[in-house]
KEKE-3310 file (N, C-alpha, C; in steps of 0.2 Angstrom, whole numbers, plus 5000, padded with zeros to 4 digits):
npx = (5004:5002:5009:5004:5012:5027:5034:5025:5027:5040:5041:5034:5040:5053:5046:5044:5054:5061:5050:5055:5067:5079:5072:5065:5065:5072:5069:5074:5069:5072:5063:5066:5060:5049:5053:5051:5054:5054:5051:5050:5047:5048:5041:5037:5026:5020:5021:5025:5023:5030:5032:5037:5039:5044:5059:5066:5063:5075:5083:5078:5076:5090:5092:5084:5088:5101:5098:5093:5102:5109:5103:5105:5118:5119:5122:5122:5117:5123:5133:5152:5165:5179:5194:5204:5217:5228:5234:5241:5257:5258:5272:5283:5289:5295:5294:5291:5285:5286:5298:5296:5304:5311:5306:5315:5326:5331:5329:5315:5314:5311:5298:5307:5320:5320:5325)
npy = (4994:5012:5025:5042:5052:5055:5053:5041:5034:5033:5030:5017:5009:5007:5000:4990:4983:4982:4973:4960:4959:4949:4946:4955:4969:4981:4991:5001:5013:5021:5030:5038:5042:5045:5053:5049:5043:5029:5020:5004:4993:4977:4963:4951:4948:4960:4975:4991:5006:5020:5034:5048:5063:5074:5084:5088:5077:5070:5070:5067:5054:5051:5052:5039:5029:5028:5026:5014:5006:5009:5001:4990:4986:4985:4995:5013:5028:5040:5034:5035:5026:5015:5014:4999:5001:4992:4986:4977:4978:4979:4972:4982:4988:4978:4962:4947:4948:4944:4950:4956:4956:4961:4949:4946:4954:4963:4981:4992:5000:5016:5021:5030:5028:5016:5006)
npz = (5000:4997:5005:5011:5017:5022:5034:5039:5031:5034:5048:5047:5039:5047:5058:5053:5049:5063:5068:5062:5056:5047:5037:5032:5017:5008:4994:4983:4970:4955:4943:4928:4917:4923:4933:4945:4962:4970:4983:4992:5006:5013:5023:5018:5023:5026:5020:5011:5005:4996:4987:4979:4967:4971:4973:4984:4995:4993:5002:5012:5010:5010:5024:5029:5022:5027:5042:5041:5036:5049:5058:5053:5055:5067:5073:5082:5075:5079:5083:5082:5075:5082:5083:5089:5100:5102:5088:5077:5068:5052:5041:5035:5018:5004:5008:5006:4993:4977:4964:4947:4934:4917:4902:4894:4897:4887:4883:4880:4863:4854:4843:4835:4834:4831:4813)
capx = (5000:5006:5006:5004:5017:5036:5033:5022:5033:5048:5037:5028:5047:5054:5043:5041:5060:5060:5048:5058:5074:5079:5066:5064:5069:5071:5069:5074:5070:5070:5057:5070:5056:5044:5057:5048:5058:5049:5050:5047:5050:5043:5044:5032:5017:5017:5022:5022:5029:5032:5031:5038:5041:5047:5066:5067:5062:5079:5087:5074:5077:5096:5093:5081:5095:5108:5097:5091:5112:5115:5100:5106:5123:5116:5126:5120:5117:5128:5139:5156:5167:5185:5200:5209:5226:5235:5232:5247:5258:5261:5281:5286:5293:5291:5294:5288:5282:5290:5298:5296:5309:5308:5311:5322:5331:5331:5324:5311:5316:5305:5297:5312:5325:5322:5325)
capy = (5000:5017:5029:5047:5055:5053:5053:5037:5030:5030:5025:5008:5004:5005:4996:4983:4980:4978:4966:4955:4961:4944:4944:4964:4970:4988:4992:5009:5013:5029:5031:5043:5045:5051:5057:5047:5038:5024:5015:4999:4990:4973:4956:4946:4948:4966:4981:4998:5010:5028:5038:5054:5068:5081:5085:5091:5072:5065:5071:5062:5047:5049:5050:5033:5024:5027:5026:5007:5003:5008:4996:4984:4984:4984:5001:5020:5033:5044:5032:5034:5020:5016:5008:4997:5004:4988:4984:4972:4982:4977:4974:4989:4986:4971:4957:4941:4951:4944:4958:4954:4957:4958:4942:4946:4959:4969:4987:4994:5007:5022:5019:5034:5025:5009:5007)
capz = (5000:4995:5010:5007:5021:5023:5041:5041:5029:5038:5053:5044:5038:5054:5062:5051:5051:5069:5070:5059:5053:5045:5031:5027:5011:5008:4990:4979:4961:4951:4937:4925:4913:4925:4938:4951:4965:4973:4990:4996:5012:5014:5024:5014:5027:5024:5012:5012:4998:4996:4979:4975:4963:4973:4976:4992:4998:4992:5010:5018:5007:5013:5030:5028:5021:5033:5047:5041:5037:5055:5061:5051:5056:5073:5077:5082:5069:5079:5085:5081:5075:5086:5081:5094:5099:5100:5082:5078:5064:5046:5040:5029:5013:4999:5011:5004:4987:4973:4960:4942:4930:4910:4905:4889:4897:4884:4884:4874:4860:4854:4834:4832:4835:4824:4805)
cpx = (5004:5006:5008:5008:5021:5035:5030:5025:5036:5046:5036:5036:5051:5053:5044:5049:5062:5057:5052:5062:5078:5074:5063:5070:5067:5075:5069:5073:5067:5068:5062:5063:5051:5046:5052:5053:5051:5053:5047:5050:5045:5046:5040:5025:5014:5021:5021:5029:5027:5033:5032:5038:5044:5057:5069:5066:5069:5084:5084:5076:5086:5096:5087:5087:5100:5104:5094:5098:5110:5110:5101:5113:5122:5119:5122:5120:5121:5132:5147:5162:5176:5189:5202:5214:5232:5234:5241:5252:5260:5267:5278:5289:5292:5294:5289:5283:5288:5291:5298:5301:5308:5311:5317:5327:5334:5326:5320:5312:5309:5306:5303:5317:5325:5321:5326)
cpy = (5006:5021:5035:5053:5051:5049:5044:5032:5027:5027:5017:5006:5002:4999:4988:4978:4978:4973:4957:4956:4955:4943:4952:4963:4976:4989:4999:5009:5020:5027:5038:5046:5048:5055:5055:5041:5034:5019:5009:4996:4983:4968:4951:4944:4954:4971:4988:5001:5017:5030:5044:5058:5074:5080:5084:5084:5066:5067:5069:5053:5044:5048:5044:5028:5025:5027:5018:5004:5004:5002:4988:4981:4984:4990:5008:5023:5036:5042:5031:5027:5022:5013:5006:4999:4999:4984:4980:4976:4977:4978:4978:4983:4980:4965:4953:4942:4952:4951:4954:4959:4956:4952:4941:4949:4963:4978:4990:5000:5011:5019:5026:5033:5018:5009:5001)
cpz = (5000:5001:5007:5008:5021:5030:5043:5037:5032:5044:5054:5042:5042:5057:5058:5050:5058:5072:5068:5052:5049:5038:5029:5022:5010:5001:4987:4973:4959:4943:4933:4921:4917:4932:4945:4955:4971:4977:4992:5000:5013:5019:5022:5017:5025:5020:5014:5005:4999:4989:4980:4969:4965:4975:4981:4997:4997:4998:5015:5015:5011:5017:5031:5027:5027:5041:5047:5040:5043:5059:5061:5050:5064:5076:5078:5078:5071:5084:5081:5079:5076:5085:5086:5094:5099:5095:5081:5069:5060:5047:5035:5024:5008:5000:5009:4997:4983:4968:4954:4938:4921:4909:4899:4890:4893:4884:4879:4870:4857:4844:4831:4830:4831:4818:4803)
residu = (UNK:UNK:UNK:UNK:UNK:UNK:UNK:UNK:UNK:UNK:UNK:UNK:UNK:UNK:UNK:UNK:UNK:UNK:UNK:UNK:UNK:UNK:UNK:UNK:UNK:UNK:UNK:UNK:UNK:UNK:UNK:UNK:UNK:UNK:UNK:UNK:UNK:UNK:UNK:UNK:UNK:UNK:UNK:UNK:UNK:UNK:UNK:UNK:UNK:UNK:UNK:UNK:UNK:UNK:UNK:UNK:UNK:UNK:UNK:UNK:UNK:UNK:UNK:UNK:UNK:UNK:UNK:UNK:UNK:UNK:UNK:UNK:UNK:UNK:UNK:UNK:UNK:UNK:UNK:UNK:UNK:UNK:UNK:UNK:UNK:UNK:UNK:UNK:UNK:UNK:UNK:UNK:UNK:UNK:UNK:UNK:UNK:UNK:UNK:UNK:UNK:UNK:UNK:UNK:UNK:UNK:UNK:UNK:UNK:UNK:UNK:UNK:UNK:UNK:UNK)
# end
């Protein structure tokens, strides 16, 4: 079913990924020829879609997206991500990366220079 608010949208998406995050599917498609971008969210009990033409709703569509990523990476939307400090360091340098050499050993001359 279409809904006819953002709002209730991103509400009915939400929710319905909450209930069963395992079996949602969060769908995008843009319409070029009639400049219409189309939303769906399902888990195969229910449905809900979103339908624009307006512009001004594609910063709503971005913060949709990255607020369903961060649910679906199980993290905070304005949680920060922290590198451990005792990360174990790479060796420098081209240690155990073989080097390739030409194999005729000759050089390559410029179409100038041959006759």
């Amino acid at each position: 079913m279409y809904l006819d608010t953002w709002d209730d949208f991103q509400k009915a998406a939400e929710d319905i990924y909450i209930a069963s995050p395992l079996r949602t599917r969060y769908v995008s498609s843009y319409r070029h020829i009639d400049g219409e971008l189309i939303l769906k969210v399902t888990d195969d009990r229910s449905a809900v879609k979103y339908k624009t033409k307006q512009s001004t709703d594609l910063k709503k569509f971005i913060g949709l997206n990255r607020s369903m990523m961060s649910k679906m990476q199980n993290i905070e939307p304005t949680e920060a991500v922290q590198v451990p400090e005792n990360t174990a360091q790479q060796p420098q340098g081209n240690a155990g990366i073989p080097t390739s050499k030409p194999a005729s050993g000759k050089s390559k001359k410029s179409k100038k220079n041959r006759k």
